[in-house]
VMD Tcl script that draws the C-alpha trace (Angstrom):
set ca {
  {-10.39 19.80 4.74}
  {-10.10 18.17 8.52}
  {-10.24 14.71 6.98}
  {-7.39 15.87 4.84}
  {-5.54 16.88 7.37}
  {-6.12 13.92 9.78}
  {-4.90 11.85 6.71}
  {-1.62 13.41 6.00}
  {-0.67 13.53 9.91}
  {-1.17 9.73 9.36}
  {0.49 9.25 6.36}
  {3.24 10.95 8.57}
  {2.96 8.87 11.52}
  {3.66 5.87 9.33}
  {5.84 7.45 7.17}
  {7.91 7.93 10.30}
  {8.18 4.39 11.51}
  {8.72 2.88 7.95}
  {11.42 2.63 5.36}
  {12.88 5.65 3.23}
  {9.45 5.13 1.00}
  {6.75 2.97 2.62}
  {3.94 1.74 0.93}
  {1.10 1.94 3.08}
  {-2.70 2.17 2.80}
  {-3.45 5.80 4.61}
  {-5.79 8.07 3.77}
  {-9.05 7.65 1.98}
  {-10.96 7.50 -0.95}
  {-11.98 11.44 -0.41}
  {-8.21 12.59 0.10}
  {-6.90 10.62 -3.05}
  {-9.85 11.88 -5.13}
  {-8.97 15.92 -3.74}
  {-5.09 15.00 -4.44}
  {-5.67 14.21 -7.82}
  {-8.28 17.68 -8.21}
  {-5.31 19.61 -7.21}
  {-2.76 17.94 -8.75}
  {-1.65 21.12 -10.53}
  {-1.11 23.30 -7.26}
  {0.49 20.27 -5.41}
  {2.85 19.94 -8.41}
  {3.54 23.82 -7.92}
  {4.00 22.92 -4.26}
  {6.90 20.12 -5.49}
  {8.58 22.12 -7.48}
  {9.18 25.04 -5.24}
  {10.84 22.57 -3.18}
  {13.28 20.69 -5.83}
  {16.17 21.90 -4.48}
  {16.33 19.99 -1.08}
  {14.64 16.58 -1.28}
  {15.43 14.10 0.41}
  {14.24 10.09 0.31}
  {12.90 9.90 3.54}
  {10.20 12.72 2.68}
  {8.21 10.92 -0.15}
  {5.64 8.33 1.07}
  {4.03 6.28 -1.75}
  {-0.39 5.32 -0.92}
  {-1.70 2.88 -3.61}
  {-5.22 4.05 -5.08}
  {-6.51 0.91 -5.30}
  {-6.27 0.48 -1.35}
  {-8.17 3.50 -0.60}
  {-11.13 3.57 -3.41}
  {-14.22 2.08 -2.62}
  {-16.41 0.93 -5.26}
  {-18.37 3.41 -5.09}
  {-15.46 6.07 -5.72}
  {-14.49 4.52 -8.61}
  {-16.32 6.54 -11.36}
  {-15.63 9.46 -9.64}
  {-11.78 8.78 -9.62}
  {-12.08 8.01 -13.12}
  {-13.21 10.90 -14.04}
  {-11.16 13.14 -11.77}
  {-8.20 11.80 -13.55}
  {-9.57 12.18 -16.81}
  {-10.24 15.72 -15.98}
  {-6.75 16.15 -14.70}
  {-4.60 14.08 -17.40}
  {-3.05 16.95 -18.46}
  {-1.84 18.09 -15.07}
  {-0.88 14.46 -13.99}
  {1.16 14.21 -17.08}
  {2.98 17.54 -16.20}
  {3.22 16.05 -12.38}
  {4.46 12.91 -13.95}
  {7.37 15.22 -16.42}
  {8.40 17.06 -13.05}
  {8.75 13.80 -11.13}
  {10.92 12.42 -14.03}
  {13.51 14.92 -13.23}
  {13.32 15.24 -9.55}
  {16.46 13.90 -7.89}
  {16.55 12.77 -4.01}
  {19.41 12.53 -1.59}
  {19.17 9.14 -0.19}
  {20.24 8.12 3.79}
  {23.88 7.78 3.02}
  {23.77 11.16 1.21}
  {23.81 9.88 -2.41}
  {21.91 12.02 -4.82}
  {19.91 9.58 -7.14}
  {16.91 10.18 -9.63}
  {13.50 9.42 -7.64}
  {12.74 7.19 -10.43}
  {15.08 4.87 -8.84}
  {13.90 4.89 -5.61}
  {10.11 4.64 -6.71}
  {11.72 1.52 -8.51}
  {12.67 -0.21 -4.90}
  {8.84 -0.44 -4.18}
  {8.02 -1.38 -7.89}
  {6.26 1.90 -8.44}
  {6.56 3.93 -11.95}
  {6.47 7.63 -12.82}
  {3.96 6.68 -15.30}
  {1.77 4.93 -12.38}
  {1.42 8.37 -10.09}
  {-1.68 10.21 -10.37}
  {-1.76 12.73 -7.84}
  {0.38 14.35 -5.00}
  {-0.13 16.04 -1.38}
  {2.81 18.29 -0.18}
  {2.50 18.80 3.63}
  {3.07 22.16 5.09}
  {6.09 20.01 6.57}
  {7.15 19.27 3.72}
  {6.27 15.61 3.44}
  {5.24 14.17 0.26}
  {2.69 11.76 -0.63}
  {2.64 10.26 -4.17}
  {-0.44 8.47 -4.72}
  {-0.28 5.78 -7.57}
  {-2.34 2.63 -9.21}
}
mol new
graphics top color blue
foreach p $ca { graphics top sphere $p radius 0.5 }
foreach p [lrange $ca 0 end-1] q [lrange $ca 1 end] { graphics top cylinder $p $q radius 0.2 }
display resetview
């Protein structure tokens, strides 16, 4: 749970001093693999919070940069496990909306699209008790 922790503060850290959605390497193999485990609650988490989103509290961490080899079979199989839950996380995120920097509300489908990131490529999601969001994807 610490390492979790220390992870999302630094997804936040560089979330701060990026772009509206930075991709950045953050986190590790142990924090992606938990994200995607509790995809279902995390989605819960999202949801509660659909009213008031904004761009500049998604961050986007590619899977491939944080899995070591030797996490890859146990990734696998977490999403495996958790397909259906993904899928519902990946139905939600389909029709969340985001109000951009200049106040614009747009689909987040669109602004996933400015780092050439899909719906269909997110497999898991952390919600910080600040309300920051990290979408994991491959």
């Amino acid at each position: 749970m610490r390492n979790r922790l220390i992870a999302a503060a630094f997804v936040l850290v560089l979330g701060a001093l990026g772009s509206a959605v930075p991709c950045y390497a953050a986190g590790g193999s142990t924090e992606l693999i938990a994200a995607v485990k509790n995809v279902s609650t995390q989605s819960d988490k999202l949801r509660s919070m659909m009213s008031n989103l904004s761009a500049n509290q998604f961050h986007l961490v590619n899977a491939r940069s944080v899995l070591s080899d030797g996490d890859q079979a146990a990734f696998r199989a977490s999403i495996k496990k958790n397909a259906s839950d993904i899928s519902d996380l990946r139905d939600t995120l389909t029709h969340t909306t985001v109000t951009g920097d200049d106040g614009v509300v747009i689909p987040l489908r669109k602004l996933l699209m400015t780092k050439n990131v899909t719906i269909d490529q997110i497999v898991g999601v952390y919600v910080g008790s600040d309300g920051q969001i990290t979408l994991f994807y491959q």
